[in-house]
N, C-alpha and C positions, 0 to 999 in steps of 0.2 A: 396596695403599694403605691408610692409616687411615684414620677412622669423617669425620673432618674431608671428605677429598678425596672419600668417598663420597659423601657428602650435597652436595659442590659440585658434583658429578659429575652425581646426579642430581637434583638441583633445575636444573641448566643443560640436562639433554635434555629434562625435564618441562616447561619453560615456551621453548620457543622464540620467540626474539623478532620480536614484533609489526611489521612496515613493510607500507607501504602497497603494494608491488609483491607480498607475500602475500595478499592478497586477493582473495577470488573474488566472482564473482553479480552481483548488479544492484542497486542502487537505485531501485524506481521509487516513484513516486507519482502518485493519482490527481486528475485536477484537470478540470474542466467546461469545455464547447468558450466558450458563452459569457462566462467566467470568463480570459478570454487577463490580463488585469492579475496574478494570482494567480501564473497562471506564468510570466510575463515575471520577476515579482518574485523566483521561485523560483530561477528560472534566472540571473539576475543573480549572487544571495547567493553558488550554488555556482561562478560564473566570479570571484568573488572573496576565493571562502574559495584555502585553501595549499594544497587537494587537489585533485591533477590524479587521482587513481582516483574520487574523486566526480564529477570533472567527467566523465569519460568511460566513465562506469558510469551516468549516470541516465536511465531510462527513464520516457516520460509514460504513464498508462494514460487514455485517454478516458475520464471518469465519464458514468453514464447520469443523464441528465437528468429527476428527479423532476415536473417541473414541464410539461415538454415529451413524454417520450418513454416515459412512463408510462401504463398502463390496465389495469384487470383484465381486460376482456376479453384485451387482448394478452399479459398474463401466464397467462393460461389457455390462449390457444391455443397459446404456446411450452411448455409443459408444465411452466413455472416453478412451480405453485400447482394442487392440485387445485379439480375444481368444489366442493365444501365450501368450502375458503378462501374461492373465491369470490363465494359466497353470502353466508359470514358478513360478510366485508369490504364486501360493498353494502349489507346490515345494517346496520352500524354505520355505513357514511357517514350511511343516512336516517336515523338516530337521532343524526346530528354528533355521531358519536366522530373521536378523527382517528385515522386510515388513515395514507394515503401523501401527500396533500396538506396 
C-alpha cells in the first residue's frame, strides 16, 4: 500500500471509536444521607440526560457526615490519625483555629 493508505490505516486502529456500549467502570458520587434534595436532583438530570451507560453505571457513595459522625477521639480509635494529630488538632480547636468543624 502507499504512504496515504498507511497513515489511514493506521490513524484508524490508533484511535478506535468511542460509543457508549465501550465503556467500562462506574460512576459514582458522593453525597450526604441528610442532603436526599442533592441527590434526588442528581439523579433526575442523569434519567434525563441521552445516556443510558450513565444512567446504569451511577453509583452513590454515602459521604461521612462532618457535622454528625465526626470526633477525634473516634478518629483516633479507628486508627484514622495518630495520637500527635490528635493532640495537636485539640490544640488548635482551644486556640479556634478551625479543624474539622
Amino acid at each position: 500500500p502507499g504512504l496515504e493508505e498507511k497513515n489511514a490505516e493506521s490513524s484508524s486502529a490508533a484511535e478506535p471509536s468511542k460509543t457508549e456500549s465501550s465503556f467500562s467502570g462506574l460512576c459514582m458520587y458522593i453525597n450526604l444521607e441528610r442532603r436526599s434534595d442533592r441527590r434526588e436532583r442528581l439523579e433526575k438530570l442523569v434519567a434525563s440526560s441521552s445516556s443510558s451507560w450513565l444512567s446504569s453505571h451511577l453509583e452513590r457513595v454515602t459521604a461521612v457526615d462532618g457535622h454528625t459522625e465526626l470526633s477525634w477521639a473516634k478518629l483516633l480509635g479507628d486508627g484514622l490519625i495518630t495520637p500527635e494529630a490528635c493532640a495537636q488538632a485539640r490544640m488548635a480547636e482551644e486556640q479556634k483555629f478551625p479543624t474539622m468543624n
